[in-house]
mmCIF file of the C-alpha atoms, coordinates in Angstrom:
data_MODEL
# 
_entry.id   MODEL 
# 
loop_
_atom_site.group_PDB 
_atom_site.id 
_atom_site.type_symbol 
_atom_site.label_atom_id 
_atom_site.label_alt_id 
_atom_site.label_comp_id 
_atom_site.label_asym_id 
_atom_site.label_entity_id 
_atom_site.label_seq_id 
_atom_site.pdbx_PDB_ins_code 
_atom_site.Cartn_x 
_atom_site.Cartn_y 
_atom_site.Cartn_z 
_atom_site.occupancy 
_atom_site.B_iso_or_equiv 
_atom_site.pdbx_formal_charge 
_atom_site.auth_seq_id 
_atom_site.auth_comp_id 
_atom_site.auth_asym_id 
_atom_site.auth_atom_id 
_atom_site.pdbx_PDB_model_num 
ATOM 1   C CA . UNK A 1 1   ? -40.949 -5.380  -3.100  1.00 0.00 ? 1   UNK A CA 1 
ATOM 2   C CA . UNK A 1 2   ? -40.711 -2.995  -0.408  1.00 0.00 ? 2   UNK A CA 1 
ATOM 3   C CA . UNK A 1 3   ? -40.087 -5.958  2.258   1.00 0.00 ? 3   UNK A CA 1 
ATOM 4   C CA . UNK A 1 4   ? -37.339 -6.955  0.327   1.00 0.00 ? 4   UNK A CA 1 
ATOM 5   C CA . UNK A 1 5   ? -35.899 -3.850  -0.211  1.00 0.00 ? 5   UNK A CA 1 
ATOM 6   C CA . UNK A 1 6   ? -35.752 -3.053  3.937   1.00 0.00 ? 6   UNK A CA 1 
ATOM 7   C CA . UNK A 1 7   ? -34.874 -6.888  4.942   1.00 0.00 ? 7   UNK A CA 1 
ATOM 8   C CA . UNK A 1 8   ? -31.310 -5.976  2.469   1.00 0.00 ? 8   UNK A CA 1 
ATOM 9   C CA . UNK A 1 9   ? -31.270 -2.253  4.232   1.00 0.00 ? 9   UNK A CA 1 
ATOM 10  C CA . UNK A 1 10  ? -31.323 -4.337  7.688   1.00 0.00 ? 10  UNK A CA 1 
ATOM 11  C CA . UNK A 1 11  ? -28.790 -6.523  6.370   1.00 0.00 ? 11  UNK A CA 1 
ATOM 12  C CA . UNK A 1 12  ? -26.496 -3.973  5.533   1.00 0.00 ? 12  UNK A CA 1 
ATOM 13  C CA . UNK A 1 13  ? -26.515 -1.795  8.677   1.00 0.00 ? 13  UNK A CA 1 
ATOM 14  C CA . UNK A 1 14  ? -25.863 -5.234  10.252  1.00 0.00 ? 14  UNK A CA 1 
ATOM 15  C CA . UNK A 1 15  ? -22.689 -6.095  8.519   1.00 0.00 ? 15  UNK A CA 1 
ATOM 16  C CA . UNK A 1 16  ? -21.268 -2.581  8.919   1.00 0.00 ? 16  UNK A CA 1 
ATOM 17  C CA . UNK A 1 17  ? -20.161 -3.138  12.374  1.00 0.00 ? 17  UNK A CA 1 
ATOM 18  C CA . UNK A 1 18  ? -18.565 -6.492  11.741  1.00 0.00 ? 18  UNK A CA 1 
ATOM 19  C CA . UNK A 1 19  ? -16.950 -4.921  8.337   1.00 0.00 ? 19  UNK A CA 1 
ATOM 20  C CA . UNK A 1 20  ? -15.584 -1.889  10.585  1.00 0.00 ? 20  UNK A CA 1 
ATOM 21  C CA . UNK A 1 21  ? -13.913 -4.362  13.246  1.00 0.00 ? 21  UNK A CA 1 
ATOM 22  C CA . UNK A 1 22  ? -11.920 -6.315  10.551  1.00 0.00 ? 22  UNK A CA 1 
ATOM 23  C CA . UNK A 1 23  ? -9.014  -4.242  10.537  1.00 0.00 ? 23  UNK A CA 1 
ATOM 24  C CA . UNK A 1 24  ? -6.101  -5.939  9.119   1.00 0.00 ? 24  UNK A CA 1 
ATOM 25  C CA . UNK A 1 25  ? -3.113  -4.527  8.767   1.00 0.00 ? 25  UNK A CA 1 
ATOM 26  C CA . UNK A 1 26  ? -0.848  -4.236  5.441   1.00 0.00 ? 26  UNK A CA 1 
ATOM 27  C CA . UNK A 1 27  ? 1.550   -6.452  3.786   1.00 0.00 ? 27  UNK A CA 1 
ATOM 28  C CA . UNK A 1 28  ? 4.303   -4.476  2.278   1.00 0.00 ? 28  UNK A CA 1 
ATOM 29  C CA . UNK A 1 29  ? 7.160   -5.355  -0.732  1.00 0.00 ? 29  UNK A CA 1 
ATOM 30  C CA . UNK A 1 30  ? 9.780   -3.604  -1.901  1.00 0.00 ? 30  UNK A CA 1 
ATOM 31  C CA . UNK A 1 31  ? 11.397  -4.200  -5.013  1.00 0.00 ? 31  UNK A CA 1 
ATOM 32  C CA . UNK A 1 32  ? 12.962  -2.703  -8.149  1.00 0.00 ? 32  UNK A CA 1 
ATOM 33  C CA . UNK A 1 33  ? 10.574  -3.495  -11.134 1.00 0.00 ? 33  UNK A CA 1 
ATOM 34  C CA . UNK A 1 34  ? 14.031  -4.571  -13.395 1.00 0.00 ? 34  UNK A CA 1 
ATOM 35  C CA . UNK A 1 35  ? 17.045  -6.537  -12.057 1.00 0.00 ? 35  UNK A CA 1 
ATOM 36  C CA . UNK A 1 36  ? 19.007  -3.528  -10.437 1.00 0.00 ? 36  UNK A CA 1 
ATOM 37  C CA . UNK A 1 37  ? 21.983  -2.313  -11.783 1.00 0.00 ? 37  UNK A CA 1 
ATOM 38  C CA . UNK A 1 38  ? 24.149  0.818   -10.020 1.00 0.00 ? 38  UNK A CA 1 
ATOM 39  C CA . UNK A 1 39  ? 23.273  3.733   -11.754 1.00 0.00 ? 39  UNK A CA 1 
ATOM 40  C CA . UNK A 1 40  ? 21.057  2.485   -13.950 1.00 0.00 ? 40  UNK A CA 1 
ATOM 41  C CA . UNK A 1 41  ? 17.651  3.999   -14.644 1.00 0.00 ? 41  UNK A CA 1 
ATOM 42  C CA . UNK A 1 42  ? 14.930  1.849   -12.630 1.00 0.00 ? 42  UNK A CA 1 
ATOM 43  C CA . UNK A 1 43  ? 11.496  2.016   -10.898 1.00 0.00 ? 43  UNK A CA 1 
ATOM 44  C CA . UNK A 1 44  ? 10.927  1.273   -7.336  1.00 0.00 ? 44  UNK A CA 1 
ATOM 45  C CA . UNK A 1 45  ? 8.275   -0.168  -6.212  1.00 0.00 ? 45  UNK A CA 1 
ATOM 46  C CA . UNK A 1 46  ? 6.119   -0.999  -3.020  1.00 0.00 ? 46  UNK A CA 1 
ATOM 47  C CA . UNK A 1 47  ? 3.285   -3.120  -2.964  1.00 0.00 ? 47  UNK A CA 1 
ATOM 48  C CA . UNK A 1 48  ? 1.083   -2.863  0.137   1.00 0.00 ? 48  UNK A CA 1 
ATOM 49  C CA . UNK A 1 49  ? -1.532  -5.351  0.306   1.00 0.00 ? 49  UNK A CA 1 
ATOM 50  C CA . UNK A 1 50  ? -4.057  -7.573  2.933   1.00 0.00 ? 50  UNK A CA 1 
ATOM 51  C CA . UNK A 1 51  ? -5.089  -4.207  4.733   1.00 0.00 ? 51  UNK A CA 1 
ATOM 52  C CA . UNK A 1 52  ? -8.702  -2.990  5.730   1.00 0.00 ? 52  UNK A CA 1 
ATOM 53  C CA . UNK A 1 53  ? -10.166 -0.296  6.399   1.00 0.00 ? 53  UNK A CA 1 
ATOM 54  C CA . UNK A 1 54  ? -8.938  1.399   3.017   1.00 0.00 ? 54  UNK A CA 1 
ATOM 55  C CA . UNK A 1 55  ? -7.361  4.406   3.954   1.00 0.00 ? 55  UNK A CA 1 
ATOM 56  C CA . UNK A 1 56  ? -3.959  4.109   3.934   1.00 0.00 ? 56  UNK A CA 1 
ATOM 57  C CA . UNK A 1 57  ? -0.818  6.752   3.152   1.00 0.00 ? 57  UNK A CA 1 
ATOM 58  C CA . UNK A 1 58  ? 2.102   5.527   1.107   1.00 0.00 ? 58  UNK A CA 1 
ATOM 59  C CA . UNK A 1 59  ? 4.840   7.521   0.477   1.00 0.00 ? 59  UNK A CA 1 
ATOM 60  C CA . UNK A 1 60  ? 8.106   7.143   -1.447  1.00 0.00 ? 60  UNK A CA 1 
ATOM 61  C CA . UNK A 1 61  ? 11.511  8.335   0.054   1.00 0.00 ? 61  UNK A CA 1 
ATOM 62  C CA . UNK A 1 62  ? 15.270  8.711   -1.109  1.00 0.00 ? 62  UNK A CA 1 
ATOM 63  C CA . UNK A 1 63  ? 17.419  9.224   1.831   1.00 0.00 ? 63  UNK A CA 1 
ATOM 64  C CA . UNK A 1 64  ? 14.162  10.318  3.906   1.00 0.00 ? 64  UNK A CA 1 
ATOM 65  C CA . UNK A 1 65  ? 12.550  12.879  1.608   1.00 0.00 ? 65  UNK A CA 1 
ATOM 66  C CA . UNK A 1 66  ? 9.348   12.486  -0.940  1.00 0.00 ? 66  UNK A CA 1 
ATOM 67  C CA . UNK A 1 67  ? 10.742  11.009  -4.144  1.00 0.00 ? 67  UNK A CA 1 
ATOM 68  C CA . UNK A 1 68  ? 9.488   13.212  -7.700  1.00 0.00 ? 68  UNK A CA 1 
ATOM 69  C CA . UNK A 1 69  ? 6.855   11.352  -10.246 1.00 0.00 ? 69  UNK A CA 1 
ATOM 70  C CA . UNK A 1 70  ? 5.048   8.851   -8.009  1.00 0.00 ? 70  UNK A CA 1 
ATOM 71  C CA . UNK A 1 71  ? 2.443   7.133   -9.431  1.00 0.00 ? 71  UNK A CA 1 
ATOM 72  C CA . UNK A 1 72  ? -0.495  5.640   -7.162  1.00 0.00 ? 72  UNK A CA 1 
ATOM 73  C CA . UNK A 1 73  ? -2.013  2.687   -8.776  1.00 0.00 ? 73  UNK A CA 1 
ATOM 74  C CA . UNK A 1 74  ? -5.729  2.207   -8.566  1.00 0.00 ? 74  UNK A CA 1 
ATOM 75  C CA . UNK A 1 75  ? -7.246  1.211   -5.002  1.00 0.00 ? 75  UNK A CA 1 
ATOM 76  C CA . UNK A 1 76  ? -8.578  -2.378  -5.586  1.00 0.00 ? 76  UNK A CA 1 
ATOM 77  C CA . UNK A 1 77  ? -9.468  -5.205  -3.017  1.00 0.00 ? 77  UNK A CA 1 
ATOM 78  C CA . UNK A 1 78  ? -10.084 -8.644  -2.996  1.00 0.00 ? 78  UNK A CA 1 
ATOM 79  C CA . UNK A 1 79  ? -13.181 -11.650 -2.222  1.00 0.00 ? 79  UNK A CA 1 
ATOM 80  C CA . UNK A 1 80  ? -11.966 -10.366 1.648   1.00 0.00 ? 80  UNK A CA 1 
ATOM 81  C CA . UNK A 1 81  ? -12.804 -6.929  1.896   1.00 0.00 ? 81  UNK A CA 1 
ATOM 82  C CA . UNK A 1 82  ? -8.800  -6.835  2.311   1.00 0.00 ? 82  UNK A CA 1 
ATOM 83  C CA . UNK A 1 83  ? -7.286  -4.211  -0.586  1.00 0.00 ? 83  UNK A CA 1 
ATOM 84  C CA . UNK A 1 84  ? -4.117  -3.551  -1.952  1.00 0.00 ? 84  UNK A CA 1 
ATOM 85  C CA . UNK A 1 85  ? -2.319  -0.861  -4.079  1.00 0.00 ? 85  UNK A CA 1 
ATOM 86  C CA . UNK A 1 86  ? 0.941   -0.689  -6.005  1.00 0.00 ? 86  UNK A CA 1 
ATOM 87  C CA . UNK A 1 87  ? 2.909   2.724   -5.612  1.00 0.00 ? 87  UNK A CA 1 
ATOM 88  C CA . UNK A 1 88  ? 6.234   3.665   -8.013  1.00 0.00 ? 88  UNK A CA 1 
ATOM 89  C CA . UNK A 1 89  ? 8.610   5.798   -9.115  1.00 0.00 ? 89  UNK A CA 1 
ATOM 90  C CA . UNK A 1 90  ? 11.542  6.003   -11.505 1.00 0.00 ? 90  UNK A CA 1 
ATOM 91  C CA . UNK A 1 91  ? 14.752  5.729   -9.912  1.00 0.00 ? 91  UNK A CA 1 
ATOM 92  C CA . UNK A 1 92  ? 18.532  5.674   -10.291 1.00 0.00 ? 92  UNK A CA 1 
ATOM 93  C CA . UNK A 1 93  ? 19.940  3.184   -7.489  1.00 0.00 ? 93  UNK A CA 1 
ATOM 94  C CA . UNK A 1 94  ? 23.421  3.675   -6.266  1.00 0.00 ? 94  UNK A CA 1 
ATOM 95  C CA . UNK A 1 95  ? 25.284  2.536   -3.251  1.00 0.00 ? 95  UNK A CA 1 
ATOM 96  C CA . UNK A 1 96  ? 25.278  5.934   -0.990  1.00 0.00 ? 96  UNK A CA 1 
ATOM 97  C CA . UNK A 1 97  ? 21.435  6.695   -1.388  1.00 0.00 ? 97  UNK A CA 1 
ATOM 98  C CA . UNK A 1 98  ? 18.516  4.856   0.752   1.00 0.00 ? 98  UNK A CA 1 
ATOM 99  C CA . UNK A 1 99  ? 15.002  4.001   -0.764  1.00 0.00 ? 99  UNK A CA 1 
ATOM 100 C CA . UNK A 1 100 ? 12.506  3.772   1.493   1.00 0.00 ? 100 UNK A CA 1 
ATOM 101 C CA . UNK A 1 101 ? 8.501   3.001   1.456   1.00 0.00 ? 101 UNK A CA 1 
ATOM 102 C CA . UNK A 1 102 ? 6.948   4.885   4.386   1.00 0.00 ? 102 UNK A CA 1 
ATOM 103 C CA . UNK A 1 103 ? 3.367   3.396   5.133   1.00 0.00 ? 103 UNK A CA 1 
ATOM 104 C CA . UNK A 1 104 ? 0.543   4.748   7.571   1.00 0.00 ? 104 UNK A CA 1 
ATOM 105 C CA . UNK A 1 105 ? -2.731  2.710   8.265   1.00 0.00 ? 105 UNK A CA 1 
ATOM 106 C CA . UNK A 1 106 ? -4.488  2.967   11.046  1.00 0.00 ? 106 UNK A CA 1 
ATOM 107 C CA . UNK A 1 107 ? -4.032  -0.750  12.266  1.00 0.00 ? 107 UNK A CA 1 
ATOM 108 C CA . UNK A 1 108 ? -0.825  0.081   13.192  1.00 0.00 ? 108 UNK A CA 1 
ATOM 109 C CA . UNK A 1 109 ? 1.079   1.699   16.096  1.00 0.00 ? 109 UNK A CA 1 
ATOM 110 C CA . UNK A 1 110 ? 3.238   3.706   14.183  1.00 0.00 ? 110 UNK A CA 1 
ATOM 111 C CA . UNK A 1 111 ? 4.509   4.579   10.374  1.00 0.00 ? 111 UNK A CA 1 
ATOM 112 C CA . UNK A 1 112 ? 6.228   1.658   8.799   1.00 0.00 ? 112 UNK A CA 1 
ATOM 113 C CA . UNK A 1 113 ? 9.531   2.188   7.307   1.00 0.00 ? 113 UNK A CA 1 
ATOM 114 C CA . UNK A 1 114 ? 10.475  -0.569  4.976   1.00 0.00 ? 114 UNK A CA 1 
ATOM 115 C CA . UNK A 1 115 ? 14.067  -0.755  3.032   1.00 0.00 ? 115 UNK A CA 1 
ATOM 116 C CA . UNK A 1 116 ? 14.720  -1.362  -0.266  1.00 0.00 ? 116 UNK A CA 1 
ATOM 117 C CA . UNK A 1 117 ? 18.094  -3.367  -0.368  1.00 0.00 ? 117 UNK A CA 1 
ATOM 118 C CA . UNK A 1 118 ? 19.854  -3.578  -3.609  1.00 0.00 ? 118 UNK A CA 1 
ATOM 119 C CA . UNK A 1 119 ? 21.664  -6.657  -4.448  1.00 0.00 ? 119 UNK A CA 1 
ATOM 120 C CA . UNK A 1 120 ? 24.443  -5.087  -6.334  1.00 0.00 ? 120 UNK A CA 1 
# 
C-alpha cells in the first residue's frame, strides 16, 4: 500500500512540469445573450475559453470603464486541462457607447481588448 501510494506521489511531481509548460492561451466571444435591439435592456457577454494555466482577469467595459453587476460564472475546464469561464452583465446597447471585454492571461503579450459590435 505504501508503494503504491509513493509510485502515484512520483507520478504526480512528474506531470507537474509538463502541466505547467502547457500554456495555452484564451479563446474569447462576445455577444449579446438576446438578439440586440437599440436601447433595449440586454446582457453582454464574453466567453473566454481553451486557456491554461487558470488564472486569468476578465473585465467588462462601457466606453473603457468597469461596467456595474458583473457576474463571474464558475471556473470549469475540460478532458484538456484547458478551462473556460463565462462573464456578464446587463446592458442597454445604443449606437454612441462601446462594449468591450478586456482579458489578461499570462500567455499573452499584452491585455486583449475585444469589441462587441452590434448589428443594429
Amino acid at each position: 500500500m505504501v508503494r503504491r501510494v509513493l509510485a502515484l506521489g512520483v507520478l504526480v511531481l512528474l506531470a507537474l512540469p509538463s502541466l505547467e509548460a502547457a500554456t495555452e492561451a484564451p479563446k474569447v466571444e462576445v455577444y449579446a445573450r438576446s438578439r440586440a435591439e437599440e436601447g433595449k435592456g440586454n446582457v453582454f457577454q464574453c466567453f473566454v475559453n481553451g486557456f491554461h494555466p487558470p488564472e486569468i482577469e476578465v473585465q467588462l467595459l462601457k466606453n473603457g470603464e468597469p461596467m456595474p453587476d458583473v457576474t463571474y460564472g464558475d471556473l470549469s475546464f475540460n478532458e484538456k486541462w484547458q478551462f473556460q469561464r463565462l462573464v456578464y452583465a446587463p446592458f442597454i446597447p445604443t449606437r454612441e457607447d462601446i462594449f468591450t471585454c478586456r482579458v489578461v492571461h499570462s500567455s499573452m503579450a499584452e491585455p486583449g481588448i475585444y469589441r462587441w459590435e452590434p448589428d443594429f
